[in-house]
N, C-alpha and C positions, 0 to 999 in steps of 0.2 A: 276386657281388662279394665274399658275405665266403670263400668258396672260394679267393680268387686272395689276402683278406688276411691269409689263417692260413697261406699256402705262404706269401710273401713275409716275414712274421713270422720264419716258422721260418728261411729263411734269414739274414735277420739275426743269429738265433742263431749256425747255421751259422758264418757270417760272422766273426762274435766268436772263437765257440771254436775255429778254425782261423788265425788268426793264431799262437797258439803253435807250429803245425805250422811256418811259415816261419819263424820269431826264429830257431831255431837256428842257421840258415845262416848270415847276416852277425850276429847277436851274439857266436857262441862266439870266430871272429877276435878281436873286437873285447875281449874276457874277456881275453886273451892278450898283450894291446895294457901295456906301460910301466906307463902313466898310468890301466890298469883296477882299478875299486872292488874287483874280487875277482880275485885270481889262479889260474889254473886249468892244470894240467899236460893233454897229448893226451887221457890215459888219464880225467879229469873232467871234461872237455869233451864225450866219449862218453857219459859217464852222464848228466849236465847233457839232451844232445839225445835221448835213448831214453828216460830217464824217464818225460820224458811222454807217451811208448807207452804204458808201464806202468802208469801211469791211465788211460789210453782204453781198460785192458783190464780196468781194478778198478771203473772207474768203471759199468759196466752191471752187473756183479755186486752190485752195492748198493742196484740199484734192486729188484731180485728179491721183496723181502720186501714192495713196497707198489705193485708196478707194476697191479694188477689192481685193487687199492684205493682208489688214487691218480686214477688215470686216466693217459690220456697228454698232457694238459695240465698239471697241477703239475709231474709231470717234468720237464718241459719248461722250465719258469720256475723249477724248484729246479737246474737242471742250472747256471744261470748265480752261484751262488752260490761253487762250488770257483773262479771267474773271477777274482773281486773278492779274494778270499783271494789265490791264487799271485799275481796281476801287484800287489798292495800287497807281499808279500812279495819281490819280486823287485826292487822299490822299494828297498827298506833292505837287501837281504843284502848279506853281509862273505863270507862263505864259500862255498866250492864245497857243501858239505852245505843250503845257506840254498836253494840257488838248484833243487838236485836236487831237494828238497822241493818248492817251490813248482813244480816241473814235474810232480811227478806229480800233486798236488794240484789245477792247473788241469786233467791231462788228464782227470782224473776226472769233470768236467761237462760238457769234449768228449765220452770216451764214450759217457757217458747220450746226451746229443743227438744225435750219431751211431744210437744204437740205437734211441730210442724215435721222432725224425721219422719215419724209414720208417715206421714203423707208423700212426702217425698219418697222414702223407699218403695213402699208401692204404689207408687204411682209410673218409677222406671224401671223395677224388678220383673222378668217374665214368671206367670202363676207358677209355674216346676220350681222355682227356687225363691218364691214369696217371703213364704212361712220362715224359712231358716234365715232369712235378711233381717227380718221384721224382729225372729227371734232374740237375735242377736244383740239387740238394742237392749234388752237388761240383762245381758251376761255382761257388757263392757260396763251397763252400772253397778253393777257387781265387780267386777273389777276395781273401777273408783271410789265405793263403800272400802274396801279389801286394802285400799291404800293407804285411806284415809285409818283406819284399825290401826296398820304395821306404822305408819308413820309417827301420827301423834304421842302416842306412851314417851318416845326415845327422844325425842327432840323440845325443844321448848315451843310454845303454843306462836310465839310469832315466828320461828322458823317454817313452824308444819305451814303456816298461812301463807309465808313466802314461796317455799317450795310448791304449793298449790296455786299460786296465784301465776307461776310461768308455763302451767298444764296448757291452756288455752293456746297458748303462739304455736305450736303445731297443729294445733287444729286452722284456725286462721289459715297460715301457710298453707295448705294443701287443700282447705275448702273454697278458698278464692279459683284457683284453676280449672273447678270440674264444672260440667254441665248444668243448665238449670232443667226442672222436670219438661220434659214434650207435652204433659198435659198442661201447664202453665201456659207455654209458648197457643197452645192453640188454643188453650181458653183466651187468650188476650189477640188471638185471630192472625196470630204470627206462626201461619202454616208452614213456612219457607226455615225458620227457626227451629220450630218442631222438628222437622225433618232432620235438619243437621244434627239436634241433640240425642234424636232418638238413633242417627249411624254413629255417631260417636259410641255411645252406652253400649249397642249391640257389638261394636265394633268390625260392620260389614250395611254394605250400598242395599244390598235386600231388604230393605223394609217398606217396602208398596203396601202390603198387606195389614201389617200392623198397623202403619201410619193411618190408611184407610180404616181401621178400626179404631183405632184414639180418635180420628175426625167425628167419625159417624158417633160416637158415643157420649163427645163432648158437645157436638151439637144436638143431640138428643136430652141428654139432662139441662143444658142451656136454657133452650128452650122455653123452662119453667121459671121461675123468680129466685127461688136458692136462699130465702126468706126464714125467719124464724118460721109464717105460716108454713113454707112447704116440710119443713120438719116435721112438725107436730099433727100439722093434717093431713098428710098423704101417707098410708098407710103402712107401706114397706118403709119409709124412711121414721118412723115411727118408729116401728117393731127396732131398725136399724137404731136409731138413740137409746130407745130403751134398754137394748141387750149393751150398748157402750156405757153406758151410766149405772146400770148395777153391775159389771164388771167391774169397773172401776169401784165402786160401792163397797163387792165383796174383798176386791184386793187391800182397801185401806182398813177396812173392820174386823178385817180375820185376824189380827195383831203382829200387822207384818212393821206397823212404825213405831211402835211402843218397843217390840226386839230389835230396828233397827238403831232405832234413834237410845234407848239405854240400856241395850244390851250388857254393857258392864255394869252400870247400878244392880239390874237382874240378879245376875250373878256373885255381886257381892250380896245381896239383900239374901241368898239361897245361900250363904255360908259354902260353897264350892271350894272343895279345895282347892284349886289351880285357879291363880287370880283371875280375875275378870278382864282385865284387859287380854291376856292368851285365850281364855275362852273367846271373845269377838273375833279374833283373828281367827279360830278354828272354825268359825260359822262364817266367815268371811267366805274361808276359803272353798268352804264346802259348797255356800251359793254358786260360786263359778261354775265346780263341776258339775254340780245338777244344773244349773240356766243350761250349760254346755250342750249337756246331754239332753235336753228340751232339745235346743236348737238343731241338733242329730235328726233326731226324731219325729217332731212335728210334723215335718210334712209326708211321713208314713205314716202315725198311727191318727192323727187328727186334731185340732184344735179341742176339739168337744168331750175327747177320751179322756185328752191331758188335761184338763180343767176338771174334770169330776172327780176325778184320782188326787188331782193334788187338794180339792175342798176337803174333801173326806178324809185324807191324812191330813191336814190343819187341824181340822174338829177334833180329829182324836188326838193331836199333839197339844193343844189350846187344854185338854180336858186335864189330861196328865200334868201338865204345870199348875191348872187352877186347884185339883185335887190335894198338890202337895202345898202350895200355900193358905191351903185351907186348913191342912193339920197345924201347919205353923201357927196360922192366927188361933186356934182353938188350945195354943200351947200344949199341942201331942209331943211328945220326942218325935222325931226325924233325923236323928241322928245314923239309923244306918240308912235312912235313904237320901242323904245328899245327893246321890248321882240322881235322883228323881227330874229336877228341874232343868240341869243338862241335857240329859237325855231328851225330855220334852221338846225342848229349845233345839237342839239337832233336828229331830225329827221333822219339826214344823219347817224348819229354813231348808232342809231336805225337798218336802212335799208341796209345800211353800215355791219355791225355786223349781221345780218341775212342770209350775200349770201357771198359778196365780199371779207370780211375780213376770211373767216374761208375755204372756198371752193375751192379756187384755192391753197392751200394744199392739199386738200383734191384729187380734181383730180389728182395731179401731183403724187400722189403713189397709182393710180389707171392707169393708161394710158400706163409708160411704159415697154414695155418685160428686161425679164432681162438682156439681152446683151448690151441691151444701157442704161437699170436706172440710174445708177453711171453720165452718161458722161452727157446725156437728164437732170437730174434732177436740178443740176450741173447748167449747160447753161442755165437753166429756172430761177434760185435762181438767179446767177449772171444778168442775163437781167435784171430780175423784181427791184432785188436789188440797180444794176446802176439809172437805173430808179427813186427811191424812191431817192437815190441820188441827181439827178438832181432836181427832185421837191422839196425838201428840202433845197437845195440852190438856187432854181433860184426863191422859194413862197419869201423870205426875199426881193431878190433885184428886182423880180415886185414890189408888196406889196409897196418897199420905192420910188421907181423909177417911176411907172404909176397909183399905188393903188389898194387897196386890189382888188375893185370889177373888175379887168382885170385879175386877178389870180382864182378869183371865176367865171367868166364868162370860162376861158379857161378848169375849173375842170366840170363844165355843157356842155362845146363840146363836152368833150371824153366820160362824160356817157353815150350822145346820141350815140356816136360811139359803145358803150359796147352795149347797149342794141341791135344796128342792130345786132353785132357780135355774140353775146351770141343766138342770136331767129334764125340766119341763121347757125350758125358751129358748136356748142357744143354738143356735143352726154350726152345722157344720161347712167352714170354708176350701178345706182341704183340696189342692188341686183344680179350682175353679179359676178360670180369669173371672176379671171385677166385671164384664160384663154378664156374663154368666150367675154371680153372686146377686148383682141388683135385677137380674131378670126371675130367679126364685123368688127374692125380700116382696117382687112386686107384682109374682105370681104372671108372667109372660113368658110367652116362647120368648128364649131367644134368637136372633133372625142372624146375629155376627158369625161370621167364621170365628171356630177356634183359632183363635191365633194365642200368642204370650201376650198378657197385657200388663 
């Protein structure tokens, strides 16, 4: 029981701090709008909605200095503090400079959340119900995109900030009383701790065995330094960075923050009949049920199945919208194919939401040993993060500068790149405990009992 009530917690978080990821879409319009509290030109509308990439990529770097100290519960509950801050900020700002701040400011405790849940989930989840824990983590930000869509259109922009700015105190509330991870407790040599947290989770006094296995495995990665060197030089932890960082790579370059973050520009720019604000909402709501139906899944058909399947329908949904803004810009008629660019846009948040959007979470608190998780997970979040960053400010100033269908053609390059990527390096995690995963990554028998880890 409390197993299911420390996921569920987290996702609340989740939940909270992914709402700023959808505001962009129907607020920055509405910034633009007469009668808006702050005026904002193309060119501050771009930084306004990328910013808060740019805390999701500063925002795990700051945990660095007390993550092993801390544990991954304070994290976790401090992560909801840069929250309260930007959406009270974003309350009163006058200025386009008010509102950039308080975006990077909120994304700052998205990041942490984003970096430190994985860890935490699997670090107390046993391998039979990993996948679908881990999955779960971007259905609920799908969720909070899906609020932030229904929300903002009907309200005024300081309303939606208010009503978002009280999302956090339920997460607080109920992440204050649960367990902190039993690998934390015995990484910091507090065996007697460990133990309490890992009968708690299980909710039963039998955990000899297990516990015996978190010992032996944290003292075995211990061991080593847990150093930038042991990343980069120790071979399985290598391969293990590597596959987390072009994950993350493919996820932010497939043009999954350019549909999220302007989704409704998109579709007004495609002439659609059905405004663009209801079209986001339909893509909102679609991401749930496909993340959903990932999170079903995964731990049947595999991490490595559902990443190829969903690159490969990116590619071809990326192609189909760059296609149609290519007739546009060449002034073809497109008049009977309006439904082109929606269609496209379905499909991608469809196929998109299947593998890419929920999975490279998922791997990244499967992959690595405990002596580098913190630092590994960290450097993954910020990569991937920067990233989403730069896509997010440079989709505005292609888009106005060469035209959309050069920004849709460059999001159809890299799928094809994911898909070589993904079919040649990614190992399958599927029903492995982590010890089991780092004894493959490092080419060893494993010597542990299966146990759940």
């Amino acid at each position: 029981m409390w197993l299911y009530a420390a996921a569920i917690a987290g996702y609340i978080g989740i939940f909270a701090g992914s709402t700023p990821y959808g505001w962009s879409s129907p607020a920055i319009p509405l910034y633009k709008e007469p009668d808006s509290p702050v005026k904002i030109t193309n060119d501050e509308g771009a930084w306004i909605a990328s910013t808060f990439m740019l805390g999701c990529a500063m925002g795990p770097l700051l945990t660095l200095l007390i993550a092993h100290v801390a544990g991954r519960k304070t994290l976790l509950i401090a992560a909801s503090v840069p929250w309260f801050i930007g959406w009270t900020m974003i309350v009163f700002a006058r200025t386009p400079w008010e509102l950039m701040l308080a975006r990077l400011i909120s994304g700052t405790g998205t990041g942490t959340c984003f970096a430190v849940l994985p860890m935490y989930l699997g670090e107390i989840a046993p391998a039979k119900i990993r996948g679908i824990l881990l999955t779960a983590i971007m259905m609920a930000c799908r969720f909070g995109i899906l609020f932030s869509y229904v929300l903002c259109p009907f309200v005024s922009l300081q309303t939606s900030a208010l009503i978002s700015l009280i999302l956090p105190i339920p997460y607080v509330c109920c992440f204050m009383w649960l367990p902190e991870s039993p690998y934390h407790f015995m990484r910091r040599g507090r065996r007697e701790d460990a133990s309490k947290s890992l009968a708690i989770l299980r909710g039963t006094k039998d955990i000899t065995a297990e516990l015996h296995t978190i010992e032996t495995s944290v003292k075995a990665e211990m061991a080593n330094s847990g150093g930038l060197g042991e990343i980069f030089l120790v071979p399985g932890n290598r391969k293990s960075m590597t596959v987390g960082v072009m994950l993350g790579l493919i996820q932010q370059l497939s043009g999954s923050q350019a549909i999220m973050m302007y989704t409704q520009t998109i579709f007004d720019q495609a002439n659609v009949d059905l405004e663009g604000e209801y079209m986001a909402m339909i893509l909102g709501l679609v991401q749930i049920v496909c993340t959903g139906i990932c999170a079903v899944i995964v731990d049947r058909n595999g991490r490595r199945f559902l990443l190829l399947f969903s690159v490969i329908g990116s590619l071809v949904s990326t192609g189909i919208v760059a296609i149609y803004f290519t007739l546009q810009y060449s002034s073809i008629d497109t008049s009977a194919i309006t439904w082109l660019p929606a269609t496209g846009c379905m499909f991608y948040v469809v196929f998109y939401s299947l593998g890419l959007a929920p999975l490279p979470v998922t791997v990244m608190g499967e992959l690595f040993p405990t002596n580098i998780k913190s630092l590994a997970c960290v450097l993954v979040t910020f990569i991937s993060n920067l990233t989403g960053f730069t896509v997010g400010k440079t989709y505005q100033v292609i888009s106005d500068s060469v035209g959309t269908h050069v920004a849709f053609w460059m999001f159809t390059l890299f799928n094809a790149i994911g898909t070589t990527y993904i079919y040649l390096s990614v190992p399958e995690t599927k029903g492995k405990t982590l010890q089991e995963i780092q004894a493959e990554l490092h080419h060893k028998k494993c010597d542990i009992d299966k146990v759940p880890a």
